[in-house]
C-alpha positions in Angstrom: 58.9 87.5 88.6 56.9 91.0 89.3 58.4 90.9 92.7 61.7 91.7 91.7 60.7 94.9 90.8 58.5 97.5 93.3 56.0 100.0 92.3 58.8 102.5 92.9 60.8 100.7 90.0 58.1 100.0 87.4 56.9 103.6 88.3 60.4 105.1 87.6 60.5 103.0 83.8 57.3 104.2 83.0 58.0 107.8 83.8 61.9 107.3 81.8 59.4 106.1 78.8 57.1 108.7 78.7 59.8 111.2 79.3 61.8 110.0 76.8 58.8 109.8 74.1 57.8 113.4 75.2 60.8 114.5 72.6 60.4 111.8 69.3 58.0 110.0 67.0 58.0 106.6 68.3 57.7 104.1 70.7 60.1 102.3 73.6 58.8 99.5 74.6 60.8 97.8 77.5 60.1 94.2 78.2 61.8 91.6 80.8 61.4 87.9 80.9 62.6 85.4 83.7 63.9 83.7 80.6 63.5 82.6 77.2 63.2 79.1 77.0 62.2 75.5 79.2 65.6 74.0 78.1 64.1 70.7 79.0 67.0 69.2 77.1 69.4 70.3 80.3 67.1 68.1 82.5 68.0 65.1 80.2 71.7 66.2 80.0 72.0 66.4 83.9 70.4 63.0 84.4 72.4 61.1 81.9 75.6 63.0 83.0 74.9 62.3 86.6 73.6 58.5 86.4 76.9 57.9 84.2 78.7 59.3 86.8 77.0 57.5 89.2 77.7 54.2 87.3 81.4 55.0 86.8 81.6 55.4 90.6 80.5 52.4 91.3 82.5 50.4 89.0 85.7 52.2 90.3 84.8 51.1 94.0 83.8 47.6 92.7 87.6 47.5 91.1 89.6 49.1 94.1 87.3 48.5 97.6 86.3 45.2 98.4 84.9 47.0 101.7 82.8 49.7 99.7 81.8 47.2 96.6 78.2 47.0 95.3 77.8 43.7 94.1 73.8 43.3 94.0 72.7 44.6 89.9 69.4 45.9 91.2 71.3 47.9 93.7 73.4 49.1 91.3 70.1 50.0 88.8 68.8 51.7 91.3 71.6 54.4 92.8 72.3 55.1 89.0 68.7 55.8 88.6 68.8 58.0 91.7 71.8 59.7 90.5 69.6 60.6 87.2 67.4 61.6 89.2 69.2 63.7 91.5 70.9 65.3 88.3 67.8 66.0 86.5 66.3 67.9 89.6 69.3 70.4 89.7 69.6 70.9 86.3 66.0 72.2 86.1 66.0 74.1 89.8 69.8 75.6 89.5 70.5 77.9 86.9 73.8 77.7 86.8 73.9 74.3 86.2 71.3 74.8 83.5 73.1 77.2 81.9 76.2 75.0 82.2 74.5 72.2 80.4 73.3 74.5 77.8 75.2 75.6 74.6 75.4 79.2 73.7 74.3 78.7 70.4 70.7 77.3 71.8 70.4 80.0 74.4 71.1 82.4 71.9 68.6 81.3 69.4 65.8 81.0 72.3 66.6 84.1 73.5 66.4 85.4 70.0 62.6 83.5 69.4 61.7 85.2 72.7 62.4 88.4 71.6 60.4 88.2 68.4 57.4 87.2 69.8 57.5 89.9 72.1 57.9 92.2 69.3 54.9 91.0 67.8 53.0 90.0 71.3 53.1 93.9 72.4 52.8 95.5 68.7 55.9 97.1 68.1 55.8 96.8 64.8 52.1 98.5 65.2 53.2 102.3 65.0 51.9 104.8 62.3 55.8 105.6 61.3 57.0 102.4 62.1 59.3 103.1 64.8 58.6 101.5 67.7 61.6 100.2 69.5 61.8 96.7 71.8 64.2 96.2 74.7 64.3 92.5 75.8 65.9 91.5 78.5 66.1 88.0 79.4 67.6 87.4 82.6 68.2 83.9 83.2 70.2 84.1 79.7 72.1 87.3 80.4 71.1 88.5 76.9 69.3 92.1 75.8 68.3 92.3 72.8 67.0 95.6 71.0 65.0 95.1 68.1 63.9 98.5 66.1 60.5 98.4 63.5 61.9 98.9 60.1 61.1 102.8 60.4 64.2 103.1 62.5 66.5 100.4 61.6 67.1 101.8 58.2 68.7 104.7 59.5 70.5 103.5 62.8 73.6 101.3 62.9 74.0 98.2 64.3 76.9 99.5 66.3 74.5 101.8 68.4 72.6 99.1 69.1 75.5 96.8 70.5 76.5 99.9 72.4 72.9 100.4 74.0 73.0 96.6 74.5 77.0 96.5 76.3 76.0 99.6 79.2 72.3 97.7 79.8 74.2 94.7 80.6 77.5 96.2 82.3 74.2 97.7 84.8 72.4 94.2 85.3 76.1 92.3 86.3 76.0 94.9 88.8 72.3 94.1 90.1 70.9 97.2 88.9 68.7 96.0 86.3 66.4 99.0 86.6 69.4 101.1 86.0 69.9 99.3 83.0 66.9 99.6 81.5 66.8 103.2 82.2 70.0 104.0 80.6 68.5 102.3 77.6 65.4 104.1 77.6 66.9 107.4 77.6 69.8 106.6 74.9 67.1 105.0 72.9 65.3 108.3 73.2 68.7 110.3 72.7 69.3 108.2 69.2 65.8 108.7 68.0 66.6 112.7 68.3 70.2 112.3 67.0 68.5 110.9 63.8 65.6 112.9 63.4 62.9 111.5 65.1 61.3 114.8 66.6 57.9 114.7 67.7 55.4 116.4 65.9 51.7 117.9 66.5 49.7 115.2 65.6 52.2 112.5 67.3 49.9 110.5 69.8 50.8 107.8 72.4 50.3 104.8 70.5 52.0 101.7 72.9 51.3 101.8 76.6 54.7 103.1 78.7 55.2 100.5 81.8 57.6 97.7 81.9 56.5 94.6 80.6 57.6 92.0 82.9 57.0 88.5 82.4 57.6 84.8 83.7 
């Protein structure tokens, strides 16, 4: 997962971070995943869906091609059981056929838990004004999420959010996922101003600045 991103890139987050924390009280923490969740139940889905298929086949050919029939049960056993096979192995080493196997709903709620224990896991919440600030990527998913300590939330919309969220994610369909995430980092620090959040005297670095990036 680190190799997707150079020195040169997690040097030019880090520098957008502290830049962008030079001008507010609080903290951006940036944080990409390779994705949220195991999804072991698209293995299962892409066996099943593949030995039925398999199965079906057979009886089809068994019905209309004397030449092609399979008449011998264990034979039969045995290519659906390779076809489960055969399913399960794509469904966990292709992601699009994971994610086609997946419902939004459960990708959307993993994605979710992922980004909550990352809140906690780097200690977002753990800022003197409480106003750290999270942006979670999760790539396999296509989400972002931004998640803002309670400091911060009760005075920005939901809407700005969304809007940080919708030019992140325009960025990563284009492959420029640093990009995104420096777009982010420097509306995130834009808001902050906007609202009020100007750095004072005593202000202090409290959360490191690089890109979290993890498996």
């Amino acid at each position: 997962m680190a190799k997707q991103f150079t020195p040169e890139d997690l040097e030019r987050v880090k520098q957008a971070v502290r830049e962008a924390e030079s001008k507010i009280s609080g903290e951006i923490v940036p944080v990409v995943v390779q994705r949220s969740g195991f999804y072991t139940i698209a293995n299962y889905r892409g066996a099943l869906g593949l030995a039925a298929i398999t199965f079906m086949t057979i009886v089809v050919i068994d019905r209309y091609s004397i030449e092609w029939a399979v008449l011998d049960p264990l034979l039969i056993f045995l290519l659906t059981v390779a076809g489960g096979i055969v399913g399960a192995v794509a469904a966990h080493y292709v992601p699009a056929i994971k994610r086609l196997l997946l419902s939004q709903e459960h990708i959307d709620q993993a994605t979710r838990k992922r980004a909550e224990a990352a809140f906690l896991e780097e200690e977002v919440f753990n800022t003197r004004h409480r106003t750290g600030i999270l942006i979670f990527i999760s790539l396999f998913e296509h989400e972002v999420i931004v998640m803002a300590d309670k400091g911060i939330s009760k005075v920005v919309e939901q809407k700005e959010w969304d809007r940080m969220v919708s030019q992140i994610i325009e960025k990563i369909r284009g492959g420029k996922t640093v990009d995104g995430i420096l777009v982010a980092v420097k509306r995130a620090g834009d808001l902050l101003l906007e609202k009020g959040f100007h750095q004072t005297a005593d202000d202090t670095n409290e959360l490191r600045d690089d890109l979290r990036v993890e498996e």
